[in-house]
C-alpha positions in Angstrom: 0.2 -16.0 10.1 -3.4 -14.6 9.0 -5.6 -16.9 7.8 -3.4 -18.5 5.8 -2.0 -18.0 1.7 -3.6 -18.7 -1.3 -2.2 -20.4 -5.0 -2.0 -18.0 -7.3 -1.4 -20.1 -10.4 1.5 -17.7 -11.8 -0.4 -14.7 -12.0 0.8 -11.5 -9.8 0.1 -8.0 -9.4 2.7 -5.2 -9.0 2.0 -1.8 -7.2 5.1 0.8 -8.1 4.8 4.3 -7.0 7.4 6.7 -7.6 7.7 10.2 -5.8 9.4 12.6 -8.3 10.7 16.1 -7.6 9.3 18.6 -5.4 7.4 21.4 -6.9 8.6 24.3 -4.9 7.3 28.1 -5.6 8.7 31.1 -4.1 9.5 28.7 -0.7 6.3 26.7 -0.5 5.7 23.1 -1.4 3.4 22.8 -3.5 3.4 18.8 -4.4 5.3 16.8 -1.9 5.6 13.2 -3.8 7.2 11.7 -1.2 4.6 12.6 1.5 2.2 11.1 -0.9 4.0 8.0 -1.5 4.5 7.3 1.9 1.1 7.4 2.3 0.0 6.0 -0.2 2.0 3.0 0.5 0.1 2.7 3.7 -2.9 1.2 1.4 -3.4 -2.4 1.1 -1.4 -3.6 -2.3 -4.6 -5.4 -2.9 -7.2 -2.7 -2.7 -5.1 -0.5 -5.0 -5.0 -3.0 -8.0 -8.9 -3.8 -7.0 -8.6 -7.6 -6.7 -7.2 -10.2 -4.5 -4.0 -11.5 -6.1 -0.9 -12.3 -4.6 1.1 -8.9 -5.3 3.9 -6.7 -4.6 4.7 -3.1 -4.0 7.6 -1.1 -4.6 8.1 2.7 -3.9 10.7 5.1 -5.8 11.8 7.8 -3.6 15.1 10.0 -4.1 15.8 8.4 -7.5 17.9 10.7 -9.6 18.8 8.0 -12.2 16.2 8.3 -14.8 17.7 4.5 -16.0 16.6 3.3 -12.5 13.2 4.6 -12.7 13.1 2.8 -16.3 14.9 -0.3 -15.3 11.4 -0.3 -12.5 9.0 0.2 -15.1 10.1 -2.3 -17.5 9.7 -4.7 -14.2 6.6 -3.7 -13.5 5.4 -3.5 -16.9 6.6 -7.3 -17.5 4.1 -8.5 -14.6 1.4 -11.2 -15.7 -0.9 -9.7 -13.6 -2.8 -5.9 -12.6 -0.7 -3.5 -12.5 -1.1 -0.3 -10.5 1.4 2.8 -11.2 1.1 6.0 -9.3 3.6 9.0 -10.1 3.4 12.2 -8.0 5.9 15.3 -8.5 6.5 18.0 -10.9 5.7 18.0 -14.8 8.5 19.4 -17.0 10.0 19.9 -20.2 13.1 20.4 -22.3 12.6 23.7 -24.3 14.6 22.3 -27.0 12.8 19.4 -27.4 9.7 20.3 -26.4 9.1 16.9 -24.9 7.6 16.2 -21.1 9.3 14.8 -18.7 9.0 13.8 -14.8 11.9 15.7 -12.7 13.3 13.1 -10.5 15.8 14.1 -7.2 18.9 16.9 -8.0 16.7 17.8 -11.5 17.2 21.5 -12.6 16.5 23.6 -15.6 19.8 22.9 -17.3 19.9 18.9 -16.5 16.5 18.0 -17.8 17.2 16.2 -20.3 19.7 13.8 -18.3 17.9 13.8 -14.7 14.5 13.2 -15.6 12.2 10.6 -17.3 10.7 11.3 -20.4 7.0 11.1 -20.2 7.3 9.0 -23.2 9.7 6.0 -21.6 6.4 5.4 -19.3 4.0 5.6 -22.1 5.8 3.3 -24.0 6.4 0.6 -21.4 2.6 0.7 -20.8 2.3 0.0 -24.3 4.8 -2.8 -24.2 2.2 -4.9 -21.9 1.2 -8.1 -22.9 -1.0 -9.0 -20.4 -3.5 -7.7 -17.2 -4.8 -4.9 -16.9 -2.7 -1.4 -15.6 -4.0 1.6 -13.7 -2.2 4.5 -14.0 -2.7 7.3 -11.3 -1.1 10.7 -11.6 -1.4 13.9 -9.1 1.6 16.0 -10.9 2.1 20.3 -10.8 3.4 21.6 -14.4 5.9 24.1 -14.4 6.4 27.1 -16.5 8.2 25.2 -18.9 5.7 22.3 -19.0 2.5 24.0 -18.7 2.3 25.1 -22.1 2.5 21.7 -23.5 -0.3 20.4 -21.0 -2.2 23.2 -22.4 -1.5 22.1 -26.1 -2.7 18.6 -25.7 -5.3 19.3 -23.1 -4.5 16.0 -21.5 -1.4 14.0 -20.6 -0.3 12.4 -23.9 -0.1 8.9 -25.0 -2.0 7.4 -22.2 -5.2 7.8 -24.0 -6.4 4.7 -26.2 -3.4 2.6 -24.6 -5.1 -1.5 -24.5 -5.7 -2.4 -21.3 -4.7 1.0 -19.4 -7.2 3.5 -17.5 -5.6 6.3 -16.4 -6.6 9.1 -14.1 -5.2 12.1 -12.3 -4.9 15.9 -12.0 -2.3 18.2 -13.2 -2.0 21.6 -11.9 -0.2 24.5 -13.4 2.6 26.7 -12.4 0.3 29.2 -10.4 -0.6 26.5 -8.2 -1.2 27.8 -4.7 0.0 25.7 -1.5 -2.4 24.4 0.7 -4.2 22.0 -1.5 -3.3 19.0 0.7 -3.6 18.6 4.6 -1.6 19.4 7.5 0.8 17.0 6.9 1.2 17.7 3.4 -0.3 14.8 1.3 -2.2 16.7 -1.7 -5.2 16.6 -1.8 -6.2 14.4 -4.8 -4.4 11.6 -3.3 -5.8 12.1 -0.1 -9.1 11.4 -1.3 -8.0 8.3 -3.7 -6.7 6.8 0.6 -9.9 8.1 2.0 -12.1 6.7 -0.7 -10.6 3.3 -0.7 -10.4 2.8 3.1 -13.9 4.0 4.0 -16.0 2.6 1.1 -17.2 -1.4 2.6 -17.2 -2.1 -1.2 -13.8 -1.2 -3.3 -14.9 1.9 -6.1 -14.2 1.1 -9.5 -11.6 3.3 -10.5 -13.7 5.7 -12.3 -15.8 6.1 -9.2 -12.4 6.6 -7.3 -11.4 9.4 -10.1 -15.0 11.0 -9.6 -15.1 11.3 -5.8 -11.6 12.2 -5.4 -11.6 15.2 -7.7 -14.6 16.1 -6.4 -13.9 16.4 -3.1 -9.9 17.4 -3.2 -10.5 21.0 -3.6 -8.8 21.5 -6.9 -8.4 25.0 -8.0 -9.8 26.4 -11.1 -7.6 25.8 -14.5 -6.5 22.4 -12.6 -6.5 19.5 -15.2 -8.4 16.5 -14.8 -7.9 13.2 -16.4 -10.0 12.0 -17.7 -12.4 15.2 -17.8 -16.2 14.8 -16.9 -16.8 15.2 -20.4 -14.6 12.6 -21.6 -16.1 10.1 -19.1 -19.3 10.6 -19.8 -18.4 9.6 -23.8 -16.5 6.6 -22.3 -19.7 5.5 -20.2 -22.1 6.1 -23.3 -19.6 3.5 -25.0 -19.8 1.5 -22.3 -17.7 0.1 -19.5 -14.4 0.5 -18.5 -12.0 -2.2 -18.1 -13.5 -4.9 -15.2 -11.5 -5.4 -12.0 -9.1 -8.9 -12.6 -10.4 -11.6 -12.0 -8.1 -13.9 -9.0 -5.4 -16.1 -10.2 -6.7 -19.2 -12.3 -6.0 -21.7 -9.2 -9.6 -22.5 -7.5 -9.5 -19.4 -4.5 -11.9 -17.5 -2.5 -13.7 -14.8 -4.1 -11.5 -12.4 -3.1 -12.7 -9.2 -4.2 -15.8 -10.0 -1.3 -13.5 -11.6 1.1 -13.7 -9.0 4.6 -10.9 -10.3 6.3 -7.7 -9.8 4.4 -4.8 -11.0 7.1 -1.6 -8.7 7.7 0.4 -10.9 6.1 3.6 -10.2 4.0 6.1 -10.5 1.1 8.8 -8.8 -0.5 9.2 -7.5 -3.9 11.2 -10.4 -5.4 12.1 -8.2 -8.6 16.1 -7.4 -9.2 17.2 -4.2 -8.1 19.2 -2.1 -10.4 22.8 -1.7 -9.7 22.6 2.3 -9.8 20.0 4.8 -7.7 18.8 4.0 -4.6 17.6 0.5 -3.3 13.1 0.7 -3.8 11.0 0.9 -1.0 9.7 -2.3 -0.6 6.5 -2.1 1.7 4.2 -4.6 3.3 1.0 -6.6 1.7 -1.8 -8.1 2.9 -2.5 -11.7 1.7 -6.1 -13.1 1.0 -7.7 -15.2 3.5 -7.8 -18.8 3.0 -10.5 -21.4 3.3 -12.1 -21.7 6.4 -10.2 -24.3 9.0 -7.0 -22.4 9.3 -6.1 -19.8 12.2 -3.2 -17.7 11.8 -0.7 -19.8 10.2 -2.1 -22.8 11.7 -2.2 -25.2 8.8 -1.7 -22.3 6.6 0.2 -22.7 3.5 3.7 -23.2 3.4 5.3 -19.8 2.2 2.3 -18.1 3.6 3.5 -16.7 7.0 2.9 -20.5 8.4 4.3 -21.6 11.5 6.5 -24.9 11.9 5.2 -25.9 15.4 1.5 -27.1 15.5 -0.7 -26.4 18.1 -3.5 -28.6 17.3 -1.7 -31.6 19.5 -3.7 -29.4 22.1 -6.8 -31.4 22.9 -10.1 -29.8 22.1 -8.1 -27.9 19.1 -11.1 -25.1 18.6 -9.4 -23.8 15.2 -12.6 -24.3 13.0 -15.4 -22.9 15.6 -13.3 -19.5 16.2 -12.9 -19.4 12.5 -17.2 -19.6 12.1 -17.5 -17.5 14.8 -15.0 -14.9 13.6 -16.8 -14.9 9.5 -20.3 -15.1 11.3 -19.6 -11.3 13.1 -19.3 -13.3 16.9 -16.4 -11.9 17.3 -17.0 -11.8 21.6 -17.3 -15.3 21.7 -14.2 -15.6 19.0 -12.1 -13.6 21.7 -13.9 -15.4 24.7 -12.7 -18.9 23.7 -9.4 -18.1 22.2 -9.1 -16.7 25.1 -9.9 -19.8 27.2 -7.8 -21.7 25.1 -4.5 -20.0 24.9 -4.9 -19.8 29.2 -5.1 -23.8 28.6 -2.3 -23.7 26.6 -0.4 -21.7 28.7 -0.8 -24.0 31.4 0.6 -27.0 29.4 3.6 -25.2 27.9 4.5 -22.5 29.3 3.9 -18.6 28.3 6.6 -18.1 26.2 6.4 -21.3 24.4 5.5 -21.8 20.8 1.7 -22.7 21.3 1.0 -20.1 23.6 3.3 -17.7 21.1 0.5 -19.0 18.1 -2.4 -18.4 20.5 -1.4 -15.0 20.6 -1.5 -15.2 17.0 -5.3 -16.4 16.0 -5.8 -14.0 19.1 -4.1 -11.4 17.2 -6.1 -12.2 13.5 -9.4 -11.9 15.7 -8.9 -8.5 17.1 -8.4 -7.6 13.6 -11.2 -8.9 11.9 -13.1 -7.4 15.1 -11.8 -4.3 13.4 -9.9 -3.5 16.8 -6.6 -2.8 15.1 -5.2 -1.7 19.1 -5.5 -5.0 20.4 -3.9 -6.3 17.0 -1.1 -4.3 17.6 -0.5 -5.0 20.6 -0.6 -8.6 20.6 1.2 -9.1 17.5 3.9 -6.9 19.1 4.0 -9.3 22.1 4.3 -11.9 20.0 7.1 -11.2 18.5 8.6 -10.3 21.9 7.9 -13.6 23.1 9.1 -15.1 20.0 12.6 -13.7 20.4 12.8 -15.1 24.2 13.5 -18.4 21.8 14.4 -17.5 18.5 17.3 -15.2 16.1 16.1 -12.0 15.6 16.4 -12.8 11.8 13.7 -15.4 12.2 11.2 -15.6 9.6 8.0 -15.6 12.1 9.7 -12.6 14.2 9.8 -10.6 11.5 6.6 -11.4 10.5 4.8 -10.6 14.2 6.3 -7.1 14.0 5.2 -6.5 10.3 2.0 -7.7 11.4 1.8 -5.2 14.6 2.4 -2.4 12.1 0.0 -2.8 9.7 -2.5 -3.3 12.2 -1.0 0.5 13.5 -1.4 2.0 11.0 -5.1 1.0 10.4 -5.9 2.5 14.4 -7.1 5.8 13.6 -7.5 7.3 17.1 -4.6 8.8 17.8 -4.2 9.0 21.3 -5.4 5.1 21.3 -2.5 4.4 18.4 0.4 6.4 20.7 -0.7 4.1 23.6 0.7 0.8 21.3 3.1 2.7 19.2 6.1 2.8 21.1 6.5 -1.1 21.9 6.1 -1.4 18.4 9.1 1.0 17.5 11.0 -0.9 20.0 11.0 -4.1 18.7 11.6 -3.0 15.1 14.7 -1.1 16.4 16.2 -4.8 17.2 14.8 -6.4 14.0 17.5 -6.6 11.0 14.1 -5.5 8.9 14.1 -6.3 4.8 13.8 -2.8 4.5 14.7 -0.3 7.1 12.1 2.6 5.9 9.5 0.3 7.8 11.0 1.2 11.0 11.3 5.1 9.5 7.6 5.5 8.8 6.7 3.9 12.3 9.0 6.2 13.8 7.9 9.1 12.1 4.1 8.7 12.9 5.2 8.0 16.5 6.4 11.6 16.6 3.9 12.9 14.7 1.5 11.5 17.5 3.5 12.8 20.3 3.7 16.3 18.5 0.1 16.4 18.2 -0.3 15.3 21.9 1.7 17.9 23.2 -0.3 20.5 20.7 -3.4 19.7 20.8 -3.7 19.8 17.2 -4.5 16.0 15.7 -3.7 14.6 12.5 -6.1 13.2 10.1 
């Protein structure tokens, strides 16, 4: 599947976020960290951590075990690779200790100290790191009891002068007014961090991220920032911040140039602890190969490949639609994978496992085409064709219908997105899906598109 899988020589990246607690004043939301999550997790793993390494994600939602959250961190922490961590959610504090903390699910006033995570266990497993570099993002409201402490320090404490870390976010204080994200409720610093990184053709460094999205998210006066203008501009006279990792050691693509990253997917292979909630594990792009693969088509094994071959086909034209698809033909790409799988068809039938892979490369070319419709909808056909002959548990099922949602989510148009959307929900309701919440967030959008439909009124 994609363009195939690439060696990554032991090195690998790890993406958690975790959605706190809710900060809620007098009735309105005024942080919604799982809103921001969910769409944060949306984001390619890879352009998050800024390079191209085989990687996983795992969200925290719900969590009211502050030994779960730990137990995720020391995983994450322990990766040989980049490390990404975003937390979103409200900024407490025990009064008798005087010590920060992040309320988690259930936490109130009274249970601080036994519901939420001291600031100080993240700190200190960031310190713990050994090796690769870790971003830490933040986008956090302070409450009354919090605040203060925020104040004292005038930044969030410990992350600063951490080996290997950059960190960056905003806290807001107790007075904080609703309305600082969109309609549908993602705030508005995170906002920008998604709209930065999907519009820019070149990834930001993260202190360009950091610079554009607090510029542009609206904050309200007294908001803190970190790190301030002022203690960027020090950090710049010094000189640079930490470079973006390099790709795994194995000989590879350059990967941090590479346009076409294919939709495919792995798991977080990480333990689970045996208390709190199971993660949300969500999907990740994988690097294109070198040129001469198609879609799992001589793709490397573990990859997304494909067991049946289709280049017993005679006039197999997997290298020229692979130049013509890096060399911006992309008509004449569609044009003669078009021809071909019609040959192919003809031979084997339309539901056979050529003409399935057809579908396929014809499914990778939309996508580098940047037609993310077509995507969908061909992966989703695949992956109704593939069940016409194999277990819906299969390995290259699941993989079609992971594929047709990725691709959904990058359509923006959303009357173009509800045309493909509900195929897609319907073959991810038969799917025994690795994890379920992939089938909740399609069917959420869905409705979010029919609501806006029938309103008028279209989502970002």
């Amino acid at each position: 599947m994609g363009f195939g899988g690439v060696g990554d020589g032991g090195w690998r990246g790890h993406a958690l976020l975790v959605a706190g607690d809710a900060a809620v004043r007098r009735g309105a939301v005024l942080v919604a960290p799982g809103v921001n999550v969910a769409a944060l997790a949306m984001v390619p793993v890879d352009a998050l951590l800024g390079c191209g390494v085989p990687a996983d994600m795992v969200c925290l939602e719900g969590v009211r075990d502050p030994n779960t959250v730990l137990a995720r961190l020391r995983v994450a922490a322990g990766a040989g690779g980049p490390l990404f961590v975003y937390v979103s959610g409200r900024l407490t504090a025990d009064r008798r200790g005087r010590r920060l903390y992040v309320a988690l699910a259930g936490t109130t006033a009274g249970s601080v100290r036994y519901t939420s995570l001291p600031w100080e266990w993240l700190v200190g497993e960031l310190r713990s790191r050994t090796a690769g570099p870790a971003t830490v993002v933040v986008d956090l409201v302070a409450d009354k009891a919090a605040w203060p402490l925020v104040e004292e320090h005038g930044t969030l404490p410990g992350l600063e002068g951490l080996a290997g870390v950059e960190a960056f976010g905003v806290v807001r204080g107790p007075g904080a007014q609703p309305g600082d994200g969109a309609a549908d409720g993602v705030s508005g610093y995170t906002r920008q961090w998604i709209e930065q990184l999907r519009r820019a053709p070149v990834r930001p460094s993260n202190v360009d991220l950091h610079v554009l999205a607090a510029g542009s998210a609206g904050l309200e006066p007294g908001t803190l920032v970190v790190p301030s203008a002022r203690e960027l501009h020090m950090r710049s006279s010094a000189g640079p911040s930490h470079p973006r990792p390099d790709p795994a050691p194995d000989p590879a693509p350059d990967l941090d140039r590479a346009p076409d990253l294919a939709p495919d997917f792995v798991l977080a292979s990480a333990s689970v602890p045996a208390s709190g909630p199971a993660p949300v594990v969500v999907p990740r792009p994988v690097p294109a190969a070198a040129p001469g693969s198609l879609s799992g088509l001589g793709a490397a094994p573990g990859a997304g490949s494909v067991s049946v071959m289709v280049g017993e086909v005679e006039g197999d034209p997997r290298a020229r639609l692979h130049a013509l698809a890096v060399g911006g033909r992309h008509g004449e790409a569609d044009a003669l994978a078009r021809a071909w799988e019609r040959d192919v068809v003809e031979r084997r039938g339309r539901v056979s496992a050529e003409a399935v892979q057809c579908a396929e490369i014809r499914a990778d070319l939309a996508r580098l085409a940047g037609d993310f419709v077509a995507a969908t909808r061909l992966w989703t056909g695949a992956g109704q064709a593939r069940l016409e002959w194999q277990a819906v548990d299969a390995a290259e099922v699941r993989d079609a219908a992971v594929g047709a949602l990725y691709c959904w989510t990058q359509v923006r148009d959303p009357v173009r997105a509800l045309e493909v959307g509900p195929e897609l929900v319907g073959l991810l309701k038969v799917l025994p899906l690795s994890d379920p919440d992939h089938l909740r967030l399609a069917e959420r959008r869905l409705e979010a598109l029919r609501t806006a439909t029938r309103t008028g009124v279209l989502p970002p």
